[in-house]
LUMKE-8775 format. One record per residue: residue in three letters; x, y negated, z negated of N, C-alpha, C in turn. Coordinates in steps of 0.001 Angstrom, whole numbers, plus 500000, padded with zeros to 6 digits. Each point is the difference from the previous one (the first is absolute). Example, Ala and Ser with C-alpha at 12.3 -4.5 7.8 and 13.67 -1.06 7.14 Angstrom:
ALA513190505690492200499110498810500000500900498800500000 SER499650498950500720500820498810499940499230498910499270 
This chain:
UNK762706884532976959499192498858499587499917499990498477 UNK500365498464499597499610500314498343499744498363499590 UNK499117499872498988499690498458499605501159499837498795 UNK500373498754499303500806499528499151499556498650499878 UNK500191499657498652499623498714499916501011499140499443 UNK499702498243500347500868499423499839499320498620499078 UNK500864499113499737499486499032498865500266498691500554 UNK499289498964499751500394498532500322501084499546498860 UNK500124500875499076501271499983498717500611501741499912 UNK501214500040501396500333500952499938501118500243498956 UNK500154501351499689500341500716498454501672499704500149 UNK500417500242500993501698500393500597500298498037500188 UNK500777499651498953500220498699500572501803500840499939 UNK500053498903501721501755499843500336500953500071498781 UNK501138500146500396501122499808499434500214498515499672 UNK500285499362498924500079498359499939501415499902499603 UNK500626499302500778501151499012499569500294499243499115 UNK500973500323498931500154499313498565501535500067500122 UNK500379498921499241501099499948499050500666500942499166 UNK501040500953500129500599500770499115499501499436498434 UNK499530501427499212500157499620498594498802499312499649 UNK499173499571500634498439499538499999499023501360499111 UNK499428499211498880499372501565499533498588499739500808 UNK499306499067500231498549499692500307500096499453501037 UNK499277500802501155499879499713501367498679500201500715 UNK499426498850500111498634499366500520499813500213501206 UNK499234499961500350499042500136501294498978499536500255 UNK499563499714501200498627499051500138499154500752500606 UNK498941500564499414499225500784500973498751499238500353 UNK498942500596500651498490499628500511499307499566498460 UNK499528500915499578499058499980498866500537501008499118 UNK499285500193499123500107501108498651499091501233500408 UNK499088499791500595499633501198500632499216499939501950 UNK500076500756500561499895500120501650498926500621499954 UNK499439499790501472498704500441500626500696501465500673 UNK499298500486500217500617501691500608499249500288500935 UNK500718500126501025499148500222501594501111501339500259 UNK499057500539501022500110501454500003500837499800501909 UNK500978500967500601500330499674500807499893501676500540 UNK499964500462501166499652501068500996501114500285500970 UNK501058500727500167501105500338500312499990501437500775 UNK500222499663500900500179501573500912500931499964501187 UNK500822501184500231501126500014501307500553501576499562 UNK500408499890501409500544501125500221501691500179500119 UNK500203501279500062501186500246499577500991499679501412 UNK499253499608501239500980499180500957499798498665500163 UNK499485499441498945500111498684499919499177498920500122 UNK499179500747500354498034499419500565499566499399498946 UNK499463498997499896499153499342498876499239499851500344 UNK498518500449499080498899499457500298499601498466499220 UNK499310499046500720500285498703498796499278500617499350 UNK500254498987498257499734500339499281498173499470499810 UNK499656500261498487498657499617499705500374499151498845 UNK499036498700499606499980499285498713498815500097499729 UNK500198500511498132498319500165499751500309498792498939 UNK499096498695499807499777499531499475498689499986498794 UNK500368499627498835498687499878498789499101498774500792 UNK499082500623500661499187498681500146498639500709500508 UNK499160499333500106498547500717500341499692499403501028 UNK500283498659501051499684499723500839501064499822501293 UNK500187500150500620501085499889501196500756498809499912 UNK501146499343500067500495498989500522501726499986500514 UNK499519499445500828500856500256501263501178499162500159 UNK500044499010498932501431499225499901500815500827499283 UNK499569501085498780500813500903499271501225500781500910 UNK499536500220501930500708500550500383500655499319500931 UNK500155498397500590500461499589500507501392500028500477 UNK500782500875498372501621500328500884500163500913499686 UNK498878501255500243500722501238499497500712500691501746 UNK500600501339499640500727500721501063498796500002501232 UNK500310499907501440499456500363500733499048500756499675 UNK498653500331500394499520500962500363499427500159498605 UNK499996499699498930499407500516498655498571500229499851 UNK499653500457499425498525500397499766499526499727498688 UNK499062498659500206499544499195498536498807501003499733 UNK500510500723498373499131500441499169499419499087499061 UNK498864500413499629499250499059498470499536501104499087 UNK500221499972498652499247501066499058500086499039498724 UNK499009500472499234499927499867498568501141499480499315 UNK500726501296499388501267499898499626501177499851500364 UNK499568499990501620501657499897500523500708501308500241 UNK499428501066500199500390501257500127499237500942501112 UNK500816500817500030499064501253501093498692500642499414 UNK499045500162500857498878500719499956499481500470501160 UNK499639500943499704499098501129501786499629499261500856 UNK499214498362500390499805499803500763501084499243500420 UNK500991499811499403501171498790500418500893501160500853 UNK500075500809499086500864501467500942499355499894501151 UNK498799500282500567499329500333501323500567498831500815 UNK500148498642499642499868499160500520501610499683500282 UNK500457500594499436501820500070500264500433501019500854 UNK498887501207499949500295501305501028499513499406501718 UNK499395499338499930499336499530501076501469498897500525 UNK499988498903499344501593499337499816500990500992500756 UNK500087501155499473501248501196500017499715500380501622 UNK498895500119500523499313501084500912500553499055500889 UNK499889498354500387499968499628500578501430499525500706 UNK500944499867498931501643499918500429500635501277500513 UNK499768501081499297500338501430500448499297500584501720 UNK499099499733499902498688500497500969500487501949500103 UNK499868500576498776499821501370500582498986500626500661 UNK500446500745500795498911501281500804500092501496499738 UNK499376500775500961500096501040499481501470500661500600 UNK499932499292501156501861500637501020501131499321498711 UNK499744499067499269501213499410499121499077499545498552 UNK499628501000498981499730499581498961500653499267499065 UNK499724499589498297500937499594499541499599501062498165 UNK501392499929499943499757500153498099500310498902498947 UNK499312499872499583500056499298498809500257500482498816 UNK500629499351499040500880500675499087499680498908498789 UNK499490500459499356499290498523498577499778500968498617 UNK499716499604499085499743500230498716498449500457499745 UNK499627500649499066498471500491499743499609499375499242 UNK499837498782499865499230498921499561498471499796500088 UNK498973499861499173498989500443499949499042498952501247 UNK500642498825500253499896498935501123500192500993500993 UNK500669500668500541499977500867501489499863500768500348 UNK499275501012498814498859501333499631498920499544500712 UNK499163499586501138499288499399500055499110500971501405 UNK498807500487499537499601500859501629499736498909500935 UNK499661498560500439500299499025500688501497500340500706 UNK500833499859499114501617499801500394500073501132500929 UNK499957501173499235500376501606501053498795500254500800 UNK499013499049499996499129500595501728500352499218501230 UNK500501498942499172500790498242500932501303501180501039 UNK500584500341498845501385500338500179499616501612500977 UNK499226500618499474499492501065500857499938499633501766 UNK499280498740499996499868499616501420500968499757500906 UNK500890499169499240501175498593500761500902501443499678 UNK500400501459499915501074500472499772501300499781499261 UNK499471499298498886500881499975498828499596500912498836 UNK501474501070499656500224500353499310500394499774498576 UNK498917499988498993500428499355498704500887500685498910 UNK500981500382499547501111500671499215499822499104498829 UNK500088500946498758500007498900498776501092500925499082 UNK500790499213499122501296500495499570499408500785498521 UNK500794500675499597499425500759499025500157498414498843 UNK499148500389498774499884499230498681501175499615499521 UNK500077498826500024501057499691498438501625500459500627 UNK500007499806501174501010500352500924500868498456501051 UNK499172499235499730500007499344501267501354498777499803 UNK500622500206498583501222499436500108501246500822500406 UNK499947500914500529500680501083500412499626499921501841 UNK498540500184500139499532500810501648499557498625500517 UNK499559498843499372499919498551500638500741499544500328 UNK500604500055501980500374499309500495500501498432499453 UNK498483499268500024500234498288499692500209500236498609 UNK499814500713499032500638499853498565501022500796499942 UNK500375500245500689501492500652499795501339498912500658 UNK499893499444501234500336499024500277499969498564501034 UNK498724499722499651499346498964500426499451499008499005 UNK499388500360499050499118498658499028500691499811499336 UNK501163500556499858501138499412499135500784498763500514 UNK500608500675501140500649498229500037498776498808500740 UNK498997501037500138498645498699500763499752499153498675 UNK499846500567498481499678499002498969501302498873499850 UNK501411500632499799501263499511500068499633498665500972 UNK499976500069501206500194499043501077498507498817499404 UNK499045500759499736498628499246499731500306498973498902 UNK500913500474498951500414499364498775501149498864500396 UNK500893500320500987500795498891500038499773499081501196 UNK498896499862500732499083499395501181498981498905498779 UNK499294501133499156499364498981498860500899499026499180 UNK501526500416499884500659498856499019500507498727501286 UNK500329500687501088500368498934500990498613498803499459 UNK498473500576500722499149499373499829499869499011498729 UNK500439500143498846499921499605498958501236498889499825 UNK501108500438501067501109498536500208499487499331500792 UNK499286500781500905499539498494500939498670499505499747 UNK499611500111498949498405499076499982499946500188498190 UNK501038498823499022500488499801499272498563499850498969 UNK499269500040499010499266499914499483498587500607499996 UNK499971500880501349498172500459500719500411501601498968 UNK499239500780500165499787501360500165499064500683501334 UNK500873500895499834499263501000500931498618500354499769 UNK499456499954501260498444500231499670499488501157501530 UNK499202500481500065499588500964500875499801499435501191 UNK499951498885500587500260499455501006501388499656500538 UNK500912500276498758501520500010500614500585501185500119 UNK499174501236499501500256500817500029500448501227501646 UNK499299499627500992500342500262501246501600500060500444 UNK499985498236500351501373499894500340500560500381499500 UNK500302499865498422501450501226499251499959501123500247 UNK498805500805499969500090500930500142500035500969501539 UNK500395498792501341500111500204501179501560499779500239 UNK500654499378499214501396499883500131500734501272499228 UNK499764500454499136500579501093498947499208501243501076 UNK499398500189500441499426501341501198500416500177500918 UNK500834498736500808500281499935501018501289499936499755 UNK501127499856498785501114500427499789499818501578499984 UNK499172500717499284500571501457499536498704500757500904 UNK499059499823501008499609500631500955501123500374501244 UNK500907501385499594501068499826501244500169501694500302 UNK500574500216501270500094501489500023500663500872498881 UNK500965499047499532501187500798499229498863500709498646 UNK499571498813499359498848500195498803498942501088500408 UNK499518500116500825498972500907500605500809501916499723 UNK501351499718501026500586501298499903500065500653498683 UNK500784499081499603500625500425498118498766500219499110 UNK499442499130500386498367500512499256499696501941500378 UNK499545499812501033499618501668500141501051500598500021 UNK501751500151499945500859500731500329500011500405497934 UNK500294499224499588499638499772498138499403500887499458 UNK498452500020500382499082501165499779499884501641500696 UNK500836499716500816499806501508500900499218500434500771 UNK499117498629500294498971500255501174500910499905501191 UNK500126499010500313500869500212501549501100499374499818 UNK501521500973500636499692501337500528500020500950498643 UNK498747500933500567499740500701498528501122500532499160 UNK499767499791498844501629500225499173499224500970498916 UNK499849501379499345499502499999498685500556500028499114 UNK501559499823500270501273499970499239500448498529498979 UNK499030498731500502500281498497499353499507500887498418 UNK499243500649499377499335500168498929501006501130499136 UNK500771499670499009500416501243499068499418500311499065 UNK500480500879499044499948500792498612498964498664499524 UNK501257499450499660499877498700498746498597499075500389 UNK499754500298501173498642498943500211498481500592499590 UNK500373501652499868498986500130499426499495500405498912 UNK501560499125499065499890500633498530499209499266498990 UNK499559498860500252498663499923499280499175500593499578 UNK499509500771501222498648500652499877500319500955499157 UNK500708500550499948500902501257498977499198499594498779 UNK499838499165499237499376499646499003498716500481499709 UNK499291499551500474498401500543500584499732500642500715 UNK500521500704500594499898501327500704499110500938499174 UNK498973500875500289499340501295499362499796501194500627 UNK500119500599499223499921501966500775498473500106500587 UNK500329500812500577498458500435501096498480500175498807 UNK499132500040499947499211500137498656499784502240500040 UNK500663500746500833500382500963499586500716500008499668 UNK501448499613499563501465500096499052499552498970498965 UNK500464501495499564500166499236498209500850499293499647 UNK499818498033499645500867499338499744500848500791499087 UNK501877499000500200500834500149499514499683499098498675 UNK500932500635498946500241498983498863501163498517500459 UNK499253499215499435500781498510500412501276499920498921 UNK500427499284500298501166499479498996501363500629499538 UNK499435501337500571501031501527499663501208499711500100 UNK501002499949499187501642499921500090500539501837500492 UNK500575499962500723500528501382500096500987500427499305 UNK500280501054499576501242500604498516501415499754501100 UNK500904499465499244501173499593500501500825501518500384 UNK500215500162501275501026501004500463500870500704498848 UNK500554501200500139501067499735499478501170500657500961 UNK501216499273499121501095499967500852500497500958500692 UNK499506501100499839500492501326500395499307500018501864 UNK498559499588500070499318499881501210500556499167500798 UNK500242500390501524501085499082500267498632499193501193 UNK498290500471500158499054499924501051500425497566499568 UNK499875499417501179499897498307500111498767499984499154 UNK499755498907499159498626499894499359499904498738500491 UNK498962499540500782499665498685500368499405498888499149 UNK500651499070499445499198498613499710498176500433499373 UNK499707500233501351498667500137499738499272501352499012 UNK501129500636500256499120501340498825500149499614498248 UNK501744499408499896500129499499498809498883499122499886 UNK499611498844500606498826498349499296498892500189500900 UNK499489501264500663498999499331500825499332499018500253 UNK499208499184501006499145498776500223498820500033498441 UNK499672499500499452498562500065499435498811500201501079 UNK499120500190499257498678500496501081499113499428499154 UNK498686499551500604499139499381499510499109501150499295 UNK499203499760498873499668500500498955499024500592500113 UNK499029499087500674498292500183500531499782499814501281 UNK498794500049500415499452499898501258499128498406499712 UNK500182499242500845499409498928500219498602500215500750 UNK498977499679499924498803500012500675500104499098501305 UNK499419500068501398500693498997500790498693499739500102 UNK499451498520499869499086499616500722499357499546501807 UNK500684500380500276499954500083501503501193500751500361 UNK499169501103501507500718500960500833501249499615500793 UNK500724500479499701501627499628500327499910500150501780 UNK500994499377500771500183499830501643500850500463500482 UNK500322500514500803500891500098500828499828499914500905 UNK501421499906501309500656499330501136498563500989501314 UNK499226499315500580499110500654500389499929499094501432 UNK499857500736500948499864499488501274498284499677500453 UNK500020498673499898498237499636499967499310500386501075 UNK500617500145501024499142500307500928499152501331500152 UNK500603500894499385499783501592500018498302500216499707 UNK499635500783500166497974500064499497499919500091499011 UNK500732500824498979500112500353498288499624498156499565 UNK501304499422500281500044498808499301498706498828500797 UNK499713500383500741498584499278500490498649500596499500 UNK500011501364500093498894500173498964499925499748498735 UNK501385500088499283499454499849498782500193498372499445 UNK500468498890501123499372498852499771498442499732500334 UNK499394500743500971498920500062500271498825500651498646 UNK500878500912499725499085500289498789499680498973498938 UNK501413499502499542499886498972498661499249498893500400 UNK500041499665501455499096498742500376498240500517499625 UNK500055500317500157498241501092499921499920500223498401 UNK500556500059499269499872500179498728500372498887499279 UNK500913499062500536499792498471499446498781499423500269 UNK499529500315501306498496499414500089498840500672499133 UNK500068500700499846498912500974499734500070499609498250 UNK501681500016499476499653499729498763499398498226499626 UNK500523499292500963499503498690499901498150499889500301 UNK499800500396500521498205500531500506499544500202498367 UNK500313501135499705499703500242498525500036498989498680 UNK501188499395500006500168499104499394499150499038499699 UNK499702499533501454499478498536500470498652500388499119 UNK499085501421500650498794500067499598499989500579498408 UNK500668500039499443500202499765498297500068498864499419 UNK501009499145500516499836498584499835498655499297500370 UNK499244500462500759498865499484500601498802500366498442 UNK499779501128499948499298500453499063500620499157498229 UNK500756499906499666500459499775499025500000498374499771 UNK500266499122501013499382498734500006498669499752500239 UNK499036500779500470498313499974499660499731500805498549 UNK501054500880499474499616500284498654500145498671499078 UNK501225499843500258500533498430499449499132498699499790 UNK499248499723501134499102498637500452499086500718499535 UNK499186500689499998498818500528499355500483499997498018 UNK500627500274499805500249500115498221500144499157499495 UNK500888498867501082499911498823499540498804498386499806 UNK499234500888500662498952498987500116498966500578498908 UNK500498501267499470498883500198498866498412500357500892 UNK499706500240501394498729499823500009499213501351500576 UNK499293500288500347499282501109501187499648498801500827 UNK500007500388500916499458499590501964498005499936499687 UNK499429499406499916498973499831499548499169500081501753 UNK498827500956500257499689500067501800499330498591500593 UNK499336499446498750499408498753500516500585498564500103 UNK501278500177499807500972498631499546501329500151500743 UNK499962501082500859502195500615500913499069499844501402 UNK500693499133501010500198500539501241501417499443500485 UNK499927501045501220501455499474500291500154498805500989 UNK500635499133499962499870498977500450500573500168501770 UNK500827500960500342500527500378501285498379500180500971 UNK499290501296499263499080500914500509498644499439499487 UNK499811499534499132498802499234498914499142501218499855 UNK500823501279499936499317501551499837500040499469498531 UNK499081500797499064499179499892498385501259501221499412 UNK499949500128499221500891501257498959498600500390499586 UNK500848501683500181498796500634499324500961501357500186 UNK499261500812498637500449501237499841499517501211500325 UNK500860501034500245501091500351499528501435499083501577 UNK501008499736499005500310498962501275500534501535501431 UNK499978499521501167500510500091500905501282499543500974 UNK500089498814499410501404499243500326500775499158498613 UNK501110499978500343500495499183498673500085498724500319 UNK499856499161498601499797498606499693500988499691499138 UNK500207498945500711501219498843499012499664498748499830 UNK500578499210498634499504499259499974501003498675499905 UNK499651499041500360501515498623500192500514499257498659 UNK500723500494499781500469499530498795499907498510499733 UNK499696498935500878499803498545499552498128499866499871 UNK499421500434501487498745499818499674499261501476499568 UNK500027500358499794499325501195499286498943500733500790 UNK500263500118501368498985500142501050500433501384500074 UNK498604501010500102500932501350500541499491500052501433 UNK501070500971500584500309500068501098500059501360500854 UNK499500500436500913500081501262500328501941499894500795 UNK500335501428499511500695500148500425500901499848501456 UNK499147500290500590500203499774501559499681498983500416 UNK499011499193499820499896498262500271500769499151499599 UNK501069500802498771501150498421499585501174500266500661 UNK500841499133499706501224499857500736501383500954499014 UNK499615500951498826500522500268499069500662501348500696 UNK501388499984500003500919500821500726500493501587499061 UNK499570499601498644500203501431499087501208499554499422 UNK500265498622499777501296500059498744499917498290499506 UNK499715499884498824500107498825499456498945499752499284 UNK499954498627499446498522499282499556499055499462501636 UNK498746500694499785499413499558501306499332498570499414 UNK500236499029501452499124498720500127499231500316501089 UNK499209499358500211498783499568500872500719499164501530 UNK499280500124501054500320499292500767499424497700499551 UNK498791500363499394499622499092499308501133499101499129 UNK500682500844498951500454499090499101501525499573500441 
């Protein structure tokens, strides 16, 4: 399973037909710039497709957006048009329901560690229905991704020349997110096929397992940035080695004469690095369970700082003291009087204070009154 996104002004325009010797060769596209909807892609390596998902930029549902998409699709809505934790749940559920695993025939799932499907929702869902969640190691997934290894490639290809058809046959319009379905149900339904499915996982070495697709050379990048254990004492960088002499008859390799360079310093990482971790396991459920408990706990804190600091605020700004014969609260019509016992706020339009617990004031913002 993996998301990719696509454009109502896709990037890959066709091959165009010109005249030998032509230096300037035009094209007619949609617009100068496209809307970007997010598309949800999953199958297996004998050929199974699950339909896909369309997440559209929109905040309210509408249901002509999907009028010609693939069978079976599953209309998403978000913000931006992208994945987030509850859209995942709501696609695993999608997933649960075409597959139907049990416990006599489970399933694995095989996806990316994307911070969208980190989710303790997702792996207690997936805990139940007997799906196994697998996530590929970091910064890997153009290599161990199935559909990006060979699937979203010719799916954009086909998407791009389905959009120029569209653009011969409806001479002056642009594409808009309501035409977006049908093109993008004709270009899916060309390159949704067994052959694409196989070559996809045969590519990566998932099935049938290969660990041999990967050589030397693929992992000579990292050679660069690579660092010694923090017990070995770095090497010196840059080191040329003293040229043989002719008398030694030992091969001197390439690499001893120019070694790689090595990076100089240590970079600080602001967030804890991931790896390929099987979600279901208890490790990786407790310690989403933990961070959930400490996102709350730090938000709790927060809130009641913010709380205090906007009654420091409304109080300084009004220049005044709470005077006992002139404050009640208008919720409780209880009097102020000291030393206080509950906190008071006061409404920034009418200047009424307010006991804390009688207003409608949630602990973040400028508070108003139910009044004003």
């Amino acid at each position: 399973m993996d998301e990719s996104a696509i454009s109502t002004v896709p990037n890959r325009i066709p091959k165009v037909i010109s005249p030998k010797g032509k230096r300037h060769v035009a094209k007619v596209v949609s617009a100068e710039r496209g809307q970007t909807v997010t598309v949800v892609c999953c199958f297996s390596p004998t050929g199974i497709f699950i339909p896909p998902a369309i997440i559209f930029p929109r905040k309210r549902m509408n249901v002509q957006l999907y009028q010609d998409a693939p069978e079976g699709t599953l209309p998403l809505m978000s913000d931006s048009g992208y994945m987030n934790t509850e859209l995942f749940l709501d696609w695993l559920k999608h997933f649960e329901q075409f597959v139907k695993p049990s416990e006599e025939d489970p399933v694995l799932l095989i996806m990316d560690n994307h911070i969208s499907h980190c989710s303790l929702d997702a792996v207690m869902f997936c805990r139940d229905k007997f799906i196994t969640l697998l996530t590929l190691p970091p910064h890997a997934s153009h290599m161990l991704q199935p559909l990006d290894k060979g699937f979203f490639g010719p799916l954009k290809s086909a998407f791009s020349t389905e959009c120029d058809k569209w653009m011969f046959n409806h001479p002056g319009r642009a594409i808009t997110l309501k035409d977006l379905s049908s093109i993008f149900r004709s270009a899916y339904e060309r390159v949704a096929t067994l052959e694409k499915a196989n070559h996809s996982f045969k590519a990566t070495g998932i099935y049938p397992y290969n660990p041999d697709v990967f050589s030397d050379e693929d992992f000579e990048p990292s050679a660069v940035t690579s660092r010694p254990p923090p017990s070995e004492e770095p090497e010196e960088n840059n080191v040329i080695a003293d040229m043989p002499n002719a008398e030694d008859e030992e091969i001197v390799s390439p690499s001893t004469l120019l070694p790689l360079p090595k990076a100089t310093h240590e970079e600080k990482r602001k967030r804890k690095g991931k790896k390929s971790e099987v979600m279901m396991g208890s490790p990786f459920k407790n310690a989403l369970m933990a961070s959930t408990s400490s996102a709350s706990e730090k938000g709790r804190k927060s809130s009641k700082s913010t709380k205090k600091k906007k009654l420091f605020d409304a109080t300084a700004s009004t220049k005044c003291t709470p005077v006992e014969d002139s404050i009640f609260c208008p919720g409780c019509d209880e009097k102020y009087e000291e030393p206080l016992v509950e906190d008071w706020i006061q409404c920034k339009d009418c200047k009424q204070w307010w006991h804390d617990a009688c207003s409608s004031y949630e602990g973040a913002g400028v508070f108003k009154c139910d009044s004003c």
